[in-house]
ROTI-797675 format. One record per residue: x, y, z of N, C-alpha, C, O in turn; residue in three letters. Coordinates in Angstrom, 3 decimals, always signed. Example, Ala and Ser with C-alpha at 12.3 -4.5 7.8 and 13.67 -1.06 7.14 Angstrom:
residues 2
      n_px      n_py      n_pz     ca_px     ca_py     ca_pz      c_px      c_py      c_pz      o_px      o_py      o_pz  resn
   +13.190    -5.690    +7.800   +12.300    -4.500    +7.800   +13.200    -3.300    +7.800   +14.236    -3.319    +8.465   ALA
   +12.850    -2.250    +7.080   +13.670    -1.060    +7.140   +12.900    +0.030    +7.870   +13.409    +1.138    +8.039   SER
END
This chain:
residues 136
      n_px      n_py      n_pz     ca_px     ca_py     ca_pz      c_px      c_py      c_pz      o_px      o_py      o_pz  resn
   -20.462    +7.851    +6.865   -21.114    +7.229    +7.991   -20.241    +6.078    +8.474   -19.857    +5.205    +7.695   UNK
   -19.927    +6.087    +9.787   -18.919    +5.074   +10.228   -20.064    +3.812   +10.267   -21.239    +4.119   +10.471   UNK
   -19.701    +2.423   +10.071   -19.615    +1.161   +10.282   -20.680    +1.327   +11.862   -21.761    +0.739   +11.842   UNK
   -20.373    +1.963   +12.873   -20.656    +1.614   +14.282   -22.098    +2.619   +14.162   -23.102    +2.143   +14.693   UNK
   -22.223    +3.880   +13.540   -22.919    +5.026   +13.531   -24.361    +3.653   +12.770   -25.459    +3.488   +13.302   UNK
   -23.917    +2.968   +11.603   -24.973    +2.178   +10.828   -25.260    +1.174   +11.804   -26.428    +1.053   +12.173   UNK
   -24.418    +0.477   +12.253   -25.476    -0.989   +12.981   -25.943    -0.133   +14.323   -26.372    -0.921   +15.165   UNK
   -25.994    +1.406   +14.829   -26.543    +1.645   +16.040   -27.805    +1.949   +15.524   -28.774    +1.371   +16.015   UNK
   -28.030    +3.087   +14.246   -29.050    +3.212   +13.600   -29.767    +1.766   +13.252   -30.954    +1.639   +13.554   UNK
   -29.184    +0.859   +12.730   -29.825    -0.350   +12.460   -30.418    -1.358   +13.771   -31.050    -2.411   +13.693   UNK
   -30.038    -0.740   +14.759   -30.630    -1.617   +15.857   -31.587    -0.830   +16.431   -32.524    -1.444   +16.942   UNK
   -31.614    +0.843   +16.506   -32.606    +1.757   +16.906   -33.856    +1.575   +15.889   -35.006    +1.939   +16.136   UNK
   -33.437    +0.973   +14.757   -34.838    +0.951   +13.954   -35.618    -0.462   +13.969   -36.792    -0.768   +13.763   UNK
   -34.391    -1.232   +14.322   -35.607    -2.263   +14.888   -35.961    -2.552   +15.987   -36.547    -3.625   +16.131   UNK
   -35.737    -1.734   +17.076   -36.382    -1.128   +18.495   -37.249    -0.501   +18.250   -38.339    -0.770   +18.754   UNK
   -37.128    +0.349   +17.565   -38.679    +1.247   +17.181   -39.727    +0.216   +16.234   -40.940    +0.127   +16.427   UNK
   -39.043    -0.443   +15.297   -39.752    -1.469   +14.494   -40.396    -2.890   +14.831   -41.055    -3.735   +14.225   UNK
   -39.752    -2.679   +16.385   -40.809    -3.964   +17.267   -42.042    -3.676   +17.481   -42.913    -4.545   +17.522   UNK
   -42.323    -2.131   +17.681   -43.439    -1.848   +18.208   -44.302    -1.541   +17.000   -45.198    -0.747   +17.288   UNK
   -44.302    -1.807   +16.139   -45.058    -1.453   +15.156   -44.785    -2.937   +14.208   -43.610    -3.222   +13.974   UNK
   -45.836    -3.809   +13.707   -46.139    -4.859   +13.183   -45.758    -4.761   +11.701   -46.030    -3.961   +10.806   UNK
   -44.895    -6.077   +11.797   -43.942    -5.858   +10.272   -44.142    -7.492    +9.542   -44.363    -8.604   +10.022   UNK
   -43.988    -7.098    +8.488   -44.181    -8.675    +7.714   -43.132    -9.019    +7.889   -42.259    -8.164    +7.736   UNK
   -42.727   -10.368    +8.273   -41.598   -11.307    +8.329   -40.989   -11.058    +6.979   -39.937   -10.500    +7.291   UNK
   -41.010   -11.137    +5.605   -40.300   -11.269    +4.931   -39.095    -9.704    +4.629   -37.967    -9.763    +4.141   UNK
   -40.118    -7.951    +5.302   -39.932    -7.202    +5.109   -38.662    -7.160    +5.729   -37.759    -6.437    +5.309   UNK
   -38.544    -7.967    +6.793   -37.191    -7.400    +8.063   -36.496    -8.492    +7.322   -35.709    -7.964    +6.537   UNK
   -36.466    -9.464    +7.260   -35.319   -10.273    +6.790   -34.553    -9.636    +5.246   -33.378    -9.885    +4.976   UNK
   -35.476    -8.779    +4.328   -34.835    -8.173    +3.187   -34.383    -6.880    +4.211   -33.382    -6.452    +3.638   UNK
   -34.536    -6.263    +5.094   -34.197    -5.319    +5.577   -32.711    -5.925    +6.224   -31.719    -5.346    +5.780   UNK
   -32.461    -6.975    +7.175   -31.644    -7.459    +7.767   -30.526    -7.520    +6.478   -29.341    -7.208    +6.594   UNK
   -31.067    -7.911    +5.441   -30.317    -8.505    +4.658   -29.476    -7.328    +3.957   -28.247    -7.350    +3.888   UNK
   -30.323    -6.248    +3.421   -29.852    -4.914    +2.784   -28.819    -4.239    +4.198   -27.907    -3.490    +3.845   UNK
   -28.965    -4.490    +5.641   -28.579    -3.823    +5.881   -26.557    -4.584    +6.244   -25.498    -3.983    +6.429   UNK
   -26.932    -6.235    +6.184   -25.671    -6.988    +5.850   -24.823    -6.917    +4.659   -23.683    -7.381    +4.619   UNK
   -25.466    -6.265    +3.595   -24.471    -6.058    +2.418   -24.266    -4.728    +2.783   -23.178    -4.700    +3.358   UNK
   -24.765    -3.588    +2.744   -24.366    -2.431    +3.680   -22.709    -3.051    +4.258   -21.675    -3.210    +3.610   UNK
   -22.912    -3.220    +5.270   -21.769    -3.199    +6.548   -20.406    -3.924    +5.483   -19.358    -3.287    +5.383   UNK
   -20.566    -5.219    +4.779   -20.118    -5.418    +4.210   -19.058    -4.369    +3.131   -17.862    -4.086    +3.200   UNK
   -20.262    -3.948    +2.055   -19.767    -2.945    +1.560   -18.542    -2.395    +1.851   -17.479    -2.579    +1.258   UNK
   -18.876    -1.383    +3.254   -18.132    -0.288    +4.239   -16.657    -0.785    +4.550   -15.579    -0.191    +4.532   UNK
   -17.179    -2.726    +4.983   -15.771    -3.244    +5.105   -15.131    -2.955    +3.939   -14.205    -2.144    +3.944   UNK
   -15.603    -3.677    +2.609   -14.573    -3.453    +1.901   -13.961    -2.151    +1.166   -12.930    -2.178    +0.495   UNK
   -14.589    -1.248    +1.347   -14.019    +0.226    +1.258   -12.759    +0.374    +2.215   -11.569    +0.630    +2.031   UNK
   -13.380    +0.159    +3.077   -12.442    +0.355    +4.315   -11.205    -0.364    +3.888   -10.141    +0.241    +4.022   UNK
   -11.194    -1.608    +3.379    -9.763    -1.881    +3.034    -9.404    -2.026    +2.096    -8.493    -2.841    +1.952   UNK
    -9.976    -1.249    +0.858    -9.507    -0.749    -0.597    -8.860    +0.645    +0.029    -7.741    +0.690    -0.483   UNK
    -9.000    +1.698    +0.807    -8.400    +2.499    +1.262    -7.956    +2.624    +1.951    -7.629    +3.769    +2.266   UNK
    -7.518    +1.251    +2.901    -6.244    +1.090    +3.773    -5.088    +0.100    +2.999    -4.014    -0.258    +3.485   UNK
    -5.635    -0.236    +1.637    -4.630    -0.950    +1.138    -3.996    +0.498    +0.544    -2.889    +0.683    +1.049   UNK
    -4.402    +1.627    -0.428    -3.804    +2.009    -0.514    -2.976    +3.163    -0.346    -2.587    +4.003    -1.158   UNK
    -2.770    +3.007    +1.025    -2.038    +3.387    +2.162    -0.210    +2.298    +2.515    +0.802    +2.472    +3.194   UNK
    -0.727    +1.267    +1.581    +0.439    +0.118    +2.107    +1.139    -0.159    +0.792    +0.417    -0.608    -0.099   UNK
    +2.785    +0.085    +0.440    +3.237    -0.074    -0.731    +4.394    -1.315    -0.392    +5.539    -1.144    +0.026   UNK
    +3.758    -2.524    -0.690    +4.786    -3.640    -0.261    +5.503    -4.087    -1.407    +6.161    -5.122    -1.314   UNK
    +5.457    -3.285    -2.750    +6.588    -3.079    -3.528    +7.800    -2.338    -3.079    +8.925    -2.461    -3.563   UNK
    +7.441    -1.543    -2.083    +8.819    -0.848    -1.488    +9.194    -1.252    -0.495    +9.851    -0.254    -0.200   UNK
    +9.341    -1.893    +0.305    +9.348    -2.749    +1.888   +10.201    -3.062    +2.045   +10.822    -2.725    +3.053   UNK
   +10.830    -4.101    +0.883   +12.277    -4.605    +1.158   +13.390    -3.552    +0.997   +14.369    -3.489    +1.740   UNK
   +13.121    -2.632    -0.169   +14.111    -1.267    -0.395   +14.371    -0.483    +1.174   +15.401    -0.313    +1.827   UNK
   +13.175    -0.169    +1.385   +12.408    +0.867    +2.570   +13.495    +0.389    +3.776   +14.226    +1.162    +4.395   UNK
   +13.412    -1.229    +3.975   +14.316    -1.813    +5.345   +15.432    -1.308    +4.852   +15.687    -0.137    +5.134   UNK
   +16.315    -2.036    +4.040   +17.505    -1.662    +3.833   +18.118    -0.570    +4.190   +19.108    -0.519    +4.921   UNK
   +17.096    +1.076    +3.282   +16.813    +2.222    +4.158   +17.198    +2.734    +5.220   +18.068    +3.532    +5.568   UNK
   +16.089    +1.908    +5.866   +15.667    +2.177    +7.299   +17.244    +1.971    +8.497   +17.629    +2.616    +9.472   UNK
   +17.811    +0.679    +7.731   +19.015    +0.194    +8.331   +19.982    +1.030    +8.049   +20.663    +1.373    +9.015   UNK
   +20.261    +1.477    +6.998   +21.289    +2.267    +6.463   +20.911    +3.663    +7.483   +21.670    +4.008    +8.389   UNK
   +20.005    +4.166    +7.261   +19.830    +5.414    +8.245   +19.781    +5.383   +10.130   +19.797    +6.363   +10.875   UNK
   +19.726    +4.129   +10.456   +19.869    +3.799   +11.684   +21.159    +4.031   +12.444   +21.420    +4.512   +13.547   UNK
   +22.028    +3.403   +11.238   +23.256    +3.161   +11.901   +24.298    +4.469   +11.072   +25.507    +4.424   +11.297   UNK
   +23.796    +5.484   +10.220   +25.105    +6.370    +9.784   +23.953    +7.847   +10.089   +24.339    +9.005    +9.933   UNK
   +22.494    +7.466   +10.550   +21.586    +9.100   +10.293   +21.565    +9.556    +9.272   +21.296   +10.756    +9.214   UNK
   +21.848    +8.779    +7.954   +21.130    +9.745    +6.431   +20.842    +8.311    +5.498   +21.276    +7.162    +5.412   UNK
   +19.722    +9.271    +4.813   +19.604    +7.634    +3.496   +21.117    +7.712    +3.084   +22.088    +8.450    +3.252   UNK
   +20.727    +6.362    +2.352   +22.348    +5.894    +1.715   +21.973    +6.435    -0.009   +20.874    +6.350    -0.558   UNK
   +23.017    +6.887    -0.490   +22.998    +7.167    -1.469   +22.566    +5.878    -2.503   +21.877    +6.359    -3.402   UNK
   +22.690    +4.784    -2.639   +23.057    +4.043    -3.752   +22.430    +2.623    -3.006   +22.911    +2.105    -1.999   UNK
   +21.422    +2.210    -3.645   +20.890    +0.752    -3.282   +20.947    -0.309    -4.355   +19.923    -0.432    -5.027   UNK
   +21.732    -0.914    -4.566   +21.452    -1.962    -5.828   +20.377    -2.969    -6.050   +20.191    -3.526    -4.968   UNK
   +19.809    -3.317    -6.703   +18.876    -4.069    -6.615   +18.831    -5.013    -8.573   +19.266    -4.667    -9.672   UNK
   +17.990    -6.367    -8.021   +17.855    -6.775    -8.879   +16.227    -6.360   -10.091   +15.434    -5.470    -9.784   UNK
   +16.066    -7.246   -11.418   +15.406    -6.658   -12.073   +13.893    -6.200   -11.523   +13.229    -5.171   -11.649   UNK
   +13.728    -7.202   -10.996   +12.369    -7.867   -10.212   +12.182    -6.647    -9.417   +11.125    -6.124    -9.771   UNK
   +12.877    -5.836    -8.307   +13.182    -5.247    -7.372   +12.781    -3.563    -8.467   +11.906    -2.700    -8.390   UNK
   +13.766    -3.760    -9.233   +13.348    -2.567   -10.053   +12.484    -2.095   -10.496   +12.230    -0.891   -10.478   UNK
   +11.692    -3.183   -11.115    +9.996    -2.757   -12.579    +9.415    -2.818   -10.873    +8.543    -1.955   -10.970   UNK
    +9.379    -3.073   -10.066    +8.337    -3.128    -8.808    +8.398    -1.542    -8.482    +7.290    -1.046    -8.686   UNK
    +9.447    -0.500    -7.994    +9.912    +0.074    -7.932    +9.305    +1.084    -8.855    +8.366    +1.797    -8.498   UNK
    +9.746    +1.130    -9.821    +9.434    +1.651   -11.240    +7.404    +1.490   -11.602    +6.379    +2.098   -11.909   UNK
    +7.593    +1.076   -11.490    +5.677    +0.395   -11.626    +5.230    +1.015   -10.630    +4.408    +1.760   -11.164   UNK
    +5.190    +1.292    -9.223    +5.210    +2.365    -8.555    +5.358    +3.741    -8.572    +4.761    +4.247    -7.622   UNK
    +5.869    +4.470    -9.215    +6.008    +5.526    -9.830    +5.175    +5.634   -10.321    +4.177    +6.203    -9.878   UNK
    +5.317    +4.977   -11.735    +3.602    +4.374   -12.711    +2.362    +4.577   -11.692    +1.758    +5.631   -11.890   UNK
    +2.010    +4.006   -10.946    +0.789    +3.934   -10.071    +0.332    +5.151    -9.234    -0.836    +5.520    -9.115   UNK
    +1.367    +5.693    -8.698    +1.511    +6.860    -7.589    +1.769    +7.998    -8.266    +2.074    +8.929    -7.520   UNK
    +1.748    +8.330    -9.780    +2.120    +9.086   -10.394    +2.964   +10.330   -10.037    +2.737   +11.540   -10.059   UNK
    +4.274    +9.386    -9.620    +5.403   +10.059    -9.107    +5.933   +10.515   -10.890    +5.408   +10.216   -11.962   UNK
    +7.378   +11.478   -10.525    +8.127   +11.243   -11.421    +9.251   +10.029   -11.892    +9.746    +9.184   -11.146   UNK
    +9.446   +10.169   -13.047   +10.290    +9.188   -13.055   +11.424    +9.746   -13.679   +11.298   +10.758   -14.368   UNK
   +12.543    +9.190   -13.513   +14.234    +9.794   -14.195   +14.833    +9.384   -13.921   +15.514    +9.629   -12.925   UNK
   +14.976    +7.951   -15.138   +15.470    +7.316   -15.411   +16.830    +7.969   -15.815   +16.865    +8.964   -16.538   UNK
   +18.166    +7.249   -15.220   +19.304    +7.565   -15.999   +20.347    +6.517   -15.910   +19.944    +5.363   -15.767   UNK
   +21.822    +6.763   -15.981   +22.850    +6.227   -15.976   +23.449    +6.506   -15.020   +23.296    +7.576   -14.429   UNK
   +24.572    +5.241   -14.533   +25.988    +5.328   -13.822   +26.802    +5.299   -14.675   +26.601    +4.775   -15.771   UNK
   +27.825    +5.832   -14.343   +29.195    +5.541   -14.919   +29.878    +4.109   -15.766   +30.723    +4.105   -16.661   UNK
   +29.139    +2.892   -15.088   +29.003    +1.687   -15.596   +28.019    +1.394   -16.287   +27.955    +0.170   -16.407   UNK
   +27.118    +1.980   -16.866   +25.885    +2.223   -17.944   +24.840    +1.399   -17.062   +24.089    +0.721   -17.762   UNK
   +24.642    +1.311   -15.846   +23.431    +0.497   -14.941   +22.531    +1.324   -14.914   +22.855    +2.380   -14.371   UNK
   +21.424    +1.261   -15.322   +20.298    +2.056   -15.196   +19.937    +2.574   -13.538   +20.070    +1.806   -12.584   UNK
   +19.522    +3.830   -13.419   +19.153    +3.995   -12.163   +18.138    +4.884   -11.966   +17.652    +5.323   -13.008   UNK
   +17.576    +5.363   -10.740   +16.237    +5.563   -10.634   +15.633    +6.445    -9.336   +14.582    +6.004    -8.872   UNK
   +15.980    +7.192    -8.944   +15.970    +8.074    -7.490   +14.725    +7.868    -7.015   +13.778    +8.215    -7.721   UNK
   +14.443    +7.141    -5.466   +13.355    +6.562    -4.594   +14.282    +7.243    -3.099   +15.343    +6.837    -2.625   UNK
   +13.454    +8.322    -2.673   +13.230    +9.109    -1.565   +15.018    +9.420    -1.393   +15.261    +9.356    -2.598   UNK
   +15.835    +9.589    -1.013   +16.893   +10.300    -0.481   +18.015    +9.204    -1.495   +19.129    +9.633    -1.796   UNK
   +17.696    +8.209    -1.815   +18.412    +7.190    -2.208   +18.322    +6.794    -3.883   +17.305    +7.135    -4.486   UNK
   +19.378    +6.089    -4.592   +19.210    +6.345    -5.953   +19.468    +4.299    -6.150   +20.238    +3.419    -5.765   UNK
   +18.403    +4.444    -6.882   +18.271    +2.957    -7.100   +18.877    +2.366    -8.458   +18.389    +2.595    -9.564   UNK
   +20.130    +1.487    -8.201   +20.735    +1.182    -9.398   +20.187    -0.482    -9.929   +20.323    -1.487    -9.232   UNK
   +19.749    -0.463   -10.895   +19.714    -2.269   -11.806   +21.058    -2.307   -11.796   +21.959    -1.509   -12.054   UNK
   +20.952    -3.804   -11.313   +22.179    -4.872   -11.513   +21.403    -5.947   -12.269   +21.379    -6.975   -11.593   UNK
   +20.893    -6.050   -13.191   +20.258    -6.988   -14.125   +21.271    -8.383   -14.347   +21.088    -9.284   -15.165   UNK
   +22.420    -8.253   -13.324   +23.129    -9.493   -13.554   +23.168   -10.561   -12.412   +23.634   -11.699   -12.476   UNK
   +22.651   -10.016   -11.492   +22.209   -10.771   -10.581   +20.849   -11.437   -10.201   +20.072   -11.496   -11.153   UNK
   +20.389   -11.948    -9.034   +18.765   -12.746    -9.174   +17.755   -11.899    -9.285   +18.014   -10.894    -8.622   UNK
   +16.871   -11.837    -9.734   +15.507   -10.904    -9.634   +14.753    -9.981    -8.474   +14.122    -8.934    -8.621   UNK
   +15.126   -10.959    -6.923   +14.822   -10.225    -6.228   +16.198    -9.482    -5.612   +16.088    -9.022    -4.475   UNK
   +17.362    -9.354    -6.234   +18.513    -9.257    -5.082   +18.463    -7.727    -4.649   +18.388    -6.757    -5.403   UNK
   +18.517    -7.734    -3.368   +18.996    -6.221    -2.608   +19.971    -6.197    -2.157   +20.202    -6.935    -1.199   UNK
   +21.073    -5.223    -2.729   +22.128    -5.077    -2.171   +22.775    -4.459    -0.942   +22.412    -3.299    -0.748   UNK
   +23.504    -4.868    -0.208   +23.558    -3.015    +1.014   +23.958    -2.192    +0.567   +24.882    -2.154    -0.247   UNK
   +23.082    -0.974    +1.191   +23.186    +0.512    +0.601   +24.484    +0.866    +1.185   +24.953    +0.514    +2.267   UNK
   +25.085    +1.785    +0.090   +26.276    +2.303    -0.038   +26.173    +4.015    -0.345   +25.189    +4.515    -0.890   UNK
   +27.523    +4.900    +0.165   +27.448    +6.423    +0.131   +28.245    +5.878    -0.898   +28.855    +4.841    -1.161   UNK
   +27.893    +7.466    -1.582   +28.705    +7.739    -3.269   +30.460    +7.872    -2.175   +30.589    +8.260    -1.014   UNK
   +31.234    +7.512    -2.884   +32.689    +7.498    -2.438   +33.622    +8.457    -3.100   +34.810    +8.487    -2.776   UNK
END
C-alpha cells in the first residue's frame, strides 16, 4: 500500500467518520495509529532505498567511472589503501558476492570489483586511491 493510497483512505474515513458520532479520545488513538503507520512506511521506504546505495564503493566506482570516460573500458588495476580495501571486501561479505582473493607478482593482495582488479597497497594511508592503470 503506497504512503498516498493510506492518508487518502485515512482522510475518506474521517469524511465518512464526521457523519457518524465518535468519542474524542477514539479519533485521536485513531489519528495517532494512523501517524505511526505513515511513519513506519517512511522508514521502510528508506531501509530499502538505502539498500540500493553502496557508499563503500563510490570513491573506487569514480575513479572507474573516469578511467572509462576517457579510454571506454574499466581499467584493469586500481590501487587502493587498507581502509579502501576491508570496505570493499566487507561488501562482498554483505552482498554475498564472491570473493578471490589473490596475488600480484609483488605479493599485494588483490581482489576483482566489476571489470577492474583491486590491489592493497597497505603501505600507504588508509583511505588512498590510486589512478587506475591497464595491465602493461
Amino acid at each position: 500500500m503506497r504512503r498516498r493510497e493510506l492518508f487518502s483512505g485515512a482522510a475518506l474515513a474521517g469524511v465518512a467518520g464526521a457523519a457518524v458520532p465518535h468519542e474524542t479520545s477514539f479519533e485521536q488513538a485513531s489519528d495517532r495509529s494512523v501517524e505511526e503507520v505513515a511513519r513506519a512506511v517512511d522508514r521502510l521506504i528508506a531501509e530499502i532505498h538505502s539498500q540500493r546505495v553502496f557508499p563503500e564503493l563510490d570513491a573506487v566506482r569514480e575513479a572507474q567511472k573516469t578511467f572509462l570516460r576517457t579510454t571506454g573500458k574499466f581499467p584493469d588495476f586500481i590501487e587502493v589503501g587498507m581502509t579502501v580495501w576491508y570496505a570493499i571486501y566487507d561488501w562482498h561479505l554483505r552482498w554475498q558476492q564472491p570473493i578471490t582473493i589473490g596475488r600480484d607478482a609483488g605479493g599485494r593482495y588483490t581482489l576483482p570489483l566489476t571489470q577492474t582488479t583491486i590491489v592493497m597497497r597497505p603501505e600507504q594511508t588508509p583511505t588512498f586511491i590510486g589512478p587506475p592503470y591497464d595491465n602493461k
